[in-house]
N, CA, C and O atoms as a GROMACS GRO file, in nm:
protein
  200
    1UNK      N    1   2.311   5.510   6.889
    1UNK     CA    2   2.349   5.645   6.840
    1UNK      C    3   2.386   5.734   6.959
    1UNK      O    4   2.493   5.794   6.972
    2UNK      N    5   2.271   5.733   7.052
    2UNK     CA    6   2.294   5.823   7.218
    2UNK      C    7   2.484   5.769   7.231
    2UNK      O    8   2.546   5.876   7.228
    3UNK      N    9   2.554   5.689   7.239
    3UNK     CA   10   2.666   5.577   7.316
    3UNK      C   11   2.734   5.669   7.248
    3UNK      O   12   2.800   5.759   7.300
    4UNK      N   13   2.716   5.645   7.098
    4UNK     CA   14   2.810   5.701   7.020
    4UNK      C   15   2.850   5.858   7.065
    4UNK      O   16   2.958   5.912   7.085
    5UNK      N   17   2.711   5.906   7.072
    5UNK     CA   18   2.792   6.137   7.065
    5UNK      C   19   2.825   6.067   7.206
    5UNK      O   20   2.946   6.089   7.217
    6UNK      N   21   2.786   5.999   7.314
    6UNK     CA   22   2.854   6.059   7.411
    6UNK      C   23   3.007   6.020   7.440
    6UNK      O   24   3.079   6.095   7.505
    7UNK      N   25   3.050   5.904   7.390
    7UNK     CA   26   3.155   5.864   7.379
    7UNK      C   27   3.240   5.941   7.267
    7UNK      O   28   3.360   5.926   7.243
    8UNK      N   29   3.154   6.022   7.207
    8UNK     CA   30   3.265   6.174   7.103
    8UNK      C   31   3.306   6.280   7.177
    8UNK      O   32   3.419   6.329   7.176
    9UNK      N   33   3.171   6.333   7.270
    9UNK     CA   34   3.198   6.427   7.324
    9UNK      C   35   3.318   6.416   7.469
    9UNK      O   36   3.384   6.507   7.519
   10UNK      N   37   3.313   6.269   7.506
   10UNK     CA   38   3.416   6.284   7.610
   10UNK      C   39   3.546   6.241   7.562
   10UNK      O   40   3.641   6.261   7.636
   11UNK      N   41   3.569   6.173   7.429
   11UNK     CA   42   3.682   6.214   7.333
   11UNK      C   43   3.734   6.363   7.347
   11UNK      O   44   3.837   6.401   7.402
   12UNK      N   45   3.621   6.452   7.275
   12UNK     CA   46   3.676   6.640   7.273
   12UNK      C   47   3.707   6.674   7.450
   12UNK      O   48   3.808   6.734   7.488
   13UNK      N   49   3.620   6.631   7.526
   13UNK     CA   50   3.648   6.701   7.640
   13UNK      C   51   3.770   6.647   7.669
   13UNK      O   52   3.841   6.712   7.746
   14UNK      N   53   3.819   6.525   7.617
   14UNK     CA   54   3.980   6.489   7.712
   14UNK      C   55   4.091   6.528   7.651
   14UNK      O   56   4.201   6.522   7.707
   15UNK      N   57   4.065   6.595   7.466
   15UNK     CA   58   4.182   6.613   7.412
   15UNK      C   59   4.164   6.801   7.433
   15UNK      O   60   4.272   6.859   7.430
   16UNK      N   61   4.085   6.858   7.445
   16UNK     CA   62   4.074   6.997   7.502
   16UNK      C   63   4.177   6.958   7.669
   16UNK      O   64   4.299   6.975   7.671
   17UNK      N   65   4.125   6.922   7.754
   17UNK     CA   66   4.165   6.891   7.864
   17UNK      C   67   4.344   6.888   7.787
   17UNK      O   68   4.427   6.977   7.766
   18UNK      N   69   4.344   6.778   7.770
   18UNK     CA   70   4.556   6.794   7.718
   18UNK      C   71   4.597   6.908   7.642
   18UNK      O   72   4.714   6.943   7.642
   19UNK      N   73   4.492   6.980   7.567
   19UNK     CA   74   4.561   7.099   7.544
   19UNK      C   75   4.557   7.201   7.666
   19UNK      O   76   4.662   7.260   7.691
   20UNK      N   77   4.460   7.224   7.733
   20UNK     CA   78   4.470   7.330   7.827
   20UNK      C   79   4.584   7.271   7.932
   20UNK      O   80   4.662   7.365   7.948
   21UNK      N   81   4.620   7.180   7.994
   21UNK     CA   82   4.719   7.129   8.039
   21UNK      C   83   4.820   7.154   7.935
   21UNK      O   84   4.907   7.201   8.008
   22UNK      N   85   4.863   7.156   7.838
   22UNK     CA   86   4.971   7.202   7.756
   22UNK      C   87   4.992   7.377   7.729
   22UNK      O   88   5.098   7.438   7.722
   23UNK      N   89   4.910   7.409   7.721
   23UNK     CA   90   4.900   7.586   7.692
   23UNK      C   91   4.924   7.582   7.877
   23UNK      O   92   5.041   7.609   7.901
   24UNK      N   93   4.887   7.569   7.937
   24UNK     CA   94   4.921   7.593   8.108
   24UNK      C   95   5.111   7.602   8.101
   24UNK      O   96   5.174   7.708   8.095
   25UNK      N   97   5.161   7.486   8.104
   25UNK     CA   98   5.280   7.450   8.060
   25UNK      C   99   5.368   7.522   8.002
   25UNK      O  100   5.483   7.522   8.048
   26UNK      N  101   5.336   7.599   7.893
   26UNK     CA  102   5.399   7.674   7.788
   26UNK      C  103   5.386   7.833   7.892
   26UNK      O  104   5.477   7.905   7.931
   27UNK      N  105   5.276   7.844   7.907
   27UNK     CA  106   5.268   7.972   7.954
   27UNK      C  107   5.378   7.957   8.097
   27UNK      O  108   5.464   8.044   8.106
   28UNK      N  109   5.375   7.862   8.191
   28UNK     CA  110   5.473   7.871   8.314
   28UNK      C  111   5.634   7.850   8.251
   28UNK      O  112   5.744   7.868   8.302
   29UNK      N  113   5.595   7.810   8.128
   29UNK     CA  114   5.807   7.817   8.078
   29UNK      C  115   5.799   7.937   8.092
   29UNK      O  116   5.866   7.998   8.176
   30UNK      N  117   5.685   8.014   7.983
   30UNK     CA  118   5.728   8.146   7.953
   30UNK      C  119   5.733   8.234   8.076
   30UNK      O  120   5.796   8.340   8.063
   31UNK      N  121   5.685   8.212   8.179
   31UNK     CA  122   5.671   8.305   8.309
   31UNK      C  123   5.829   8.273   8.388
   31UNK      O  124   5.898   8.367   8.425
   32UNK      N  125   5.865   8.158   8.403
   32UNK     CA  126   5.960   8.112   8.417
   32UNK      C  127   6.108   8.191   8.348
   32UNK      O  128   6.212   8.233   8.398
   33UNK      N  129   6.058   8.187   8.221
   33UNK     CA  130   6.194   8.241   8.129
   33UNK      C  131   6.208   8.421   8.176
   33UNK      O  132   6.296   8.484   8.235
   34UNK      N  133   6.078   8.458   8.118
   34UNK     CA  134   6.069   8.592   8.162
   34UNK      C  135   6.144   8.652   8.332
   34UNK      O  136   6.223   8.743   8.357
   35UNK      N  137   6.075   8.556   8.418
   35UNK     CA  138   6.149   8.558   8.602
   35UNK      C  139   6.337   8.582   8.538
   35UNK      O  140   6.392   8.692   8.544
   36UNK      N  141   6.407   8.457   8.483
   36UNK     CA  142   6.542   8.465   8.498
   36UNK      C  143   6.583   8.585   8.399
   36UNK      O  144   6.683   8.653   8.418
   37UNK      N  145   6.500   8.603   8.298
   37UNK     CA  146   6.572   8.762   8.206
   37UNK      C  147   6.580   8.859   8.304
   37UNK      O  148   6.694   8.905   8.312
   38UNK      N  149   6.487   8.915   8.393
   38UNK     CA  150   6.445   9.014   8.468
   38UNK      C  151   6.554   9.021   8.587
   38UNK      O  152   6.617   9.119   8.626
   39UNK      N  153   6.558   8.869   8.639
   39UNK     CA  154   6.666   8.850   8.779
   39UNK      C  155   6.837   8.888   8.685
   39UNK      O  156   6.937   8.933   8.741
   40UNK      N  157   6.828   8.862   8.567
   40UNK     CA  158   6.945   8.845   8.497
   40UNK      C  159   6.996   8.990   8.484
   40UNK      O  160   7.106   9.024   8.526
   41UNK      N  161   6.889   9.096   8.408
   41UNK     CA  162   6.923   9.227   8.419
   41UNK      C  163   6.918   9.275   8.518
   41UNK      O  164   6.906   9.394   8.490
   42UNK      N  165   6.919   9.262   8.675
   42UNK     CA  166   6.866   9.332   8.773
   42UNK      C  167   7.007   9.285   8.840
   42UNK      O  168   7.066   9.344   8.930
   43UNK      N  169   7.036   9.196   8.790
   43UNK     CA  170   7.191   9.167   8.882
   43UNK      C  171   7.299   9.185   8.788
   43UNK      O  172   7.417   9.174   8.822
   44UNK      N  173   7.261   9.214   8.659
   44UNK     CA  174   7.394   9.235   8.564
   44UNK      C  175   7.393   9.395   8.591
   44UNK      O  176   7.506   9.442   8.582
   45UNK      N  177   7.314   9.470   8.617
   45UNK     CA  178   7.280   9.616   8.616
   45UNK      C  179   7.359   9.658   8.715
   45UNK      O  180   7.328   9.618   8.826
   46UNK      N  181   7.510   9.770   8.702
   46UNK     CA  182   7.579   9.862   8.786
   46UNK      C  183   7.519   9.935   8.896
   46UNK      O  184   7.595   9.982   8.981
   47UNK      N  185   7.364   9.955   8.907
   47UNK     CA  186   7.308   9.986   8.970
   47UNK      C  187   7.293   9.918   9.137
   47UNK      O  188   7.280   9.969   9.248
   48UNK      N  189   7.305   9.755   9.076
   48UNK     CA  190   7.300   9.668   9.223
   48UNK      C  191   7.416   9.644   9.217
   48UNK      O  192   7.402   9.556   9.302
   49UNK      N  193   7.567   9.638   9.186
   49UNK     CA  194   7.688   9.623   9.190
   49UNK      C  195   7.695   9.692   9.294
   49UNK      O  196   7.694   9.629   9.400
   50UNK      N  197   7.703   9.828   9.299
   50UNK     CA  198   7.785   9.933   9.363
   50UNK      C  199   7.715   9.966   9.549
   50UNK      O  200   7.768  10.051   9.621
   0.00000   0.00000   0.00000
């Protein structure tokens, strides 16, 4: 019975583990995406043209 929870619980700890490695991921696209909108308006903007 002991074999068993512990071989469950390091089941949850490794599929938590691939999600926090996945939410990590998602969040650096989104930091990523957000960087080129910002560089995008800051160089489309008449302000840095001139």
């Amino acid at each position: 019975v002991a074999a068993a929870l512990v071989e469950r619980q390091a089941r949850q700890e490794e599929a938590f583990q691939g999600f926090t490695t996945q939410l990590l991921v998602v969040l650096a696209l989104l930091l990523v995406a957000l960087m080129a909108v910002v560089l995008y308006s800051l160089l489309a903007s008449p302000s840095m043209r001139a």
